[in-house]
N, C-alpha and C positions, 0 to 999 in steps of 0.2 A: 526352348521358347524364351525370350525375351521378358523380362520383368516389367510389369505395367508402372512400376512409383515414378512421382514425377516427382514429389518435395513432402518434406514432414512436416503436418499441419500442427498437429499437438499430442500430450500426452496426458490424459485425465485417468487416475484411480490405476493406472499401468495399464488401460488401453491406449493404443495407438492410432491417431487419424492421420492418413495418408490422403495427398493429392494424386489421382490417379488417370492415366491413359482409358477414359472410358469409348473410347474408337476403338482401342485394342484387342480392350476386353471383347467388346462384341463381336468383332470379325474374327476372335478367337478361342475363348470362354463361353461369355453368355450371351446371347444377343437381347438377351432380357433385361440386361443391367441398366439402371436409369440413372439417378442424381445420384445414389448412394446407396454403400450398404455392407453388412458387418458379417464376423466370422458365425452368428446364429441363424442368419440367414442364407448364407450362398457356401457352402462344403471348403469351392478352392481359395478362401479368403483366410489366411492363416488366423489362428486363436485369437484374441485380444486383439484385433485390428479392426479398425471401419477404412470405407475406400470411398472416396469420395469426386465424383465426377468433376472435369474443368468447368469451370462458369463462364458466360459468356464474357469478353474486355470491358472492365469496369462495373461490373452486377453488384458486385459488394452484399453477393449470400451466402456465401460460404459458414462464415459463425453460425446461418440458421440452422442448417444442414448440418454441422456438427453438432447443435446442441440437441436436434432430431436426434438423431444416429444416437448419442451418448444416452439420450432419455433411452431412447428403445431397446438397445443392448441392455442397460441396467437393468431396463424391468423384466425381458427373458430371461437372464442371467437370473434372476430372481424367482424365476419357474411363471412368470406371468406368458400366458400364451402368443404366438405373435400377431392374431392380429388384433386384441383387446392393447397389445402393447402398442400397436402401431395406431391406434385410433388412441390415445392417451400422450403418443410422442407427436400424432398431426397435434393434438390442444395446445401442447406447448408449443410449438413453430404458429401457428398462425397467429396464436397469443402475441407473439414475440417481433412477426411480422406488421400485425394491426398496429403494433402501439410505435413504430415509425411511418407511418404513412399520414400523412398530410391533410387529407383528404379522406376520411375512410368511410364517410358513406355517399360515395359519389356514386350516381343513381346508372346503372346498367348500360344503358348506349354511350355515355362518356367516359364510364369504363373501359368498353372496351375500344373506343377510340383515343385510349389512352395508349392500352399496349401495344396497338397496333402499329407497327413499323412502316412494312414495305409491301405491296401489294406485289407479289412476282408475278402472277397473271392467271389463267383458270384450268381448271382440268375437268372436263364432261360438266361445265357450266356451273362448278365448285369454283369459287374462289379460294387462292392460295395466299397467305398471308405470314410473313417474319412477322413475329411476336416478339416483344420482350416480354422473354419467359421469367425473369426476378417479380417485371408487375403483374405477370398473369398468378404466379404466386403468391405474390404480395394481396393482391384481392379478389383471388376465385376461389383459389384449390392449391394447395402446396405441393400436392401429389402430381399437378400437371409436371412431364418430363417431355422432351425430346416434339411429341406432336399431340395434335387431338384435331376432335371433328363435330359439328354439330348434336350428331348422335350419338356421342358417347359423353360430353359435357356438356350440361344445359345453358351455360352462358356464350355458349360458341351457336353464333347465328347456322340455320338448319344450312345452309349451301356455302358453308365457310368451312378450309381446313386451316389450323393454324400450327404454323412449326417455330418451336423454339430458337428463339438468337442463339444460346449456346453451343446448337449443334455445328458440329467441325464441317466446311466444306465440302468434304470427300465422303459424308454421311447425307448430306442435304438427301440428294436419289433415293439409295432405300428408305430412309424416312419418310418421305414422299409417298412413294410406293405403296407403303406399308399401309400410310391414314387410308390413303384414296382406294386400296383393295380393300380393307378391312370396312370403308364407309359403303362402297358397293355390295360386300355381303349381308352387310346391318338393313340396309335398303333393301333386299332383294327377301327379307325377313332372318335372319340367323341374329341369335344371339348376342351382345357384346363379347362373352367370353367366348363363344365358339368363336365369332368372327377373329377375333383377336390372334385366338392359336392358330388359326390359319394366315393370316397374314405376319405370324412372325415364322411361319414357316415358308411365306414366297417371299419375306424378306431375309429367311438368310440364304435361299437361294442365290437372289440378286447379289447379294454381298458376296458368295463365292465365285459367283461369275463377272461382277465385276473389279475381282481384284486381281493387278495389273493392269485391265484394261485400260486405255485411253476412250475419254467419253465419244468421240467419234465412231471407236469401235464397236463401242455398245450400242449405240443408237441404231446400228445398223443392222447387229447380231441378237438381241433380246426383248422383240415384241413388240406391239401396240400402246401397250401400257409406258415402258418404258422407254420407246420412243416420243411420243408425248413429253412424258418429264425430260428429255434429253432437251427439245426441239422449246421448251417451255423457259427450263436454267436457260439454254446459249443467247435465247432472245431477251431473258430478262437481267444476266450479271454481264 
């Protein structure tokens, strides 16, 4: 198997931060892996390393995300547990995030019609929406990765799913997927967390079945659901 490093971000106290293939990892590793994350939390991430996902062209967060990761290794490395660690390394990223932002108490609706991008089009009368995921972190939630949905984040209008600009192309689909099953189950009354394990279980399904394919193929081979998302992308890019 193929090594995920894409470039050596830095080296603080002789950990090492790495730029890394988070496409990879998911369609190979973990498909749980988000923005980032270190040798105290994920087994096959060697010792003294954080791995830190691509950012979208031009986001300029990367420095956050490392001084996250760096806070938060330190403090389990420390015997602090992880998730008092992880609620102590969000203070300092959003700390760190608030005090460049320009604007930072702009009132909810011009928030979020700030991060909003692209309207791709709807799914079961969800609106689909590109985010720019730097401002959705910049002033909602730092923890936002990859996608969300009304129901699982209170700033995400209740018939909005919203997917991160960073996500790679060739991820867009299960991503997709994933919110809009995961929002169906939450609806239908399940859990955030139950919903969740389930839909990163028919999302790496999709991921196995659609690798190799040509989106033609899949559209044709893999369902309702992901017909939809097929027939949704080819009308909207």
């Amino acid at each position: 198997m193929r090594r995920p490093y894409l470039a050596h971000l830095a080296e603080v106290d002789e950990v090492h931060c790495w730029l890394v293939d988070g496409t990879f990892i998911r369609n190979q590793l973990d498909i749980d892996f988000t923005n980032g994350a270190h040798a105290l939390t994920r087994r096959y991430i060697p010792k003294r390393q954080i791995w830190i996902d691509r950012e979208a062209e031009g986001a300029g967060e990367l420095r956050f995300l490392i001084a996250h990761l760096l806070h938060e290794h330190a403090l389990m490395a420390a015997g602090v547990p992880y998730l008092s660690a992880l609620l102590r390394a969000n203070r300092t990223e959003r700390r760190l995030r608030r005090a460049e932002l320009a604007d930072p108490s702009l009132r909810l609706p011009a928030a979020r019609d700030r991060v909003r991008r692209k309207l791709v089009g709807t799914l079961d009368r969800d609106q689909v929406w590109i985010v720019d995921g730097r401002g959705v972190r910049d002033r909602f939630d730092p923890n936002f990765t990859q996608g969300g949905h009304g129901l699982r984040y209170r700033f995400i209008p209740r018939r909005e799913i919203w997917i991160d600009d960073a996500i790679a192309e060739r991820e867009l689909d299960p991503t997709l997927a994933h919110e809009a099953h995961e929002l169906a189950l939450m609806r239908a009354g399940m859990s955030y967390y139950d919903a969740h394990d389930r839909a990163l279980a028919f999302e790496k399904k999709l991921r196995s079945r659609l690798a190799g394919m040509n989106r033609t193929y899949a559209k044709m081979q893999n369902g309702t659901l992901l017909r939809k998302l097929c027939n949704l992308r080819i009308i909207s890019y």
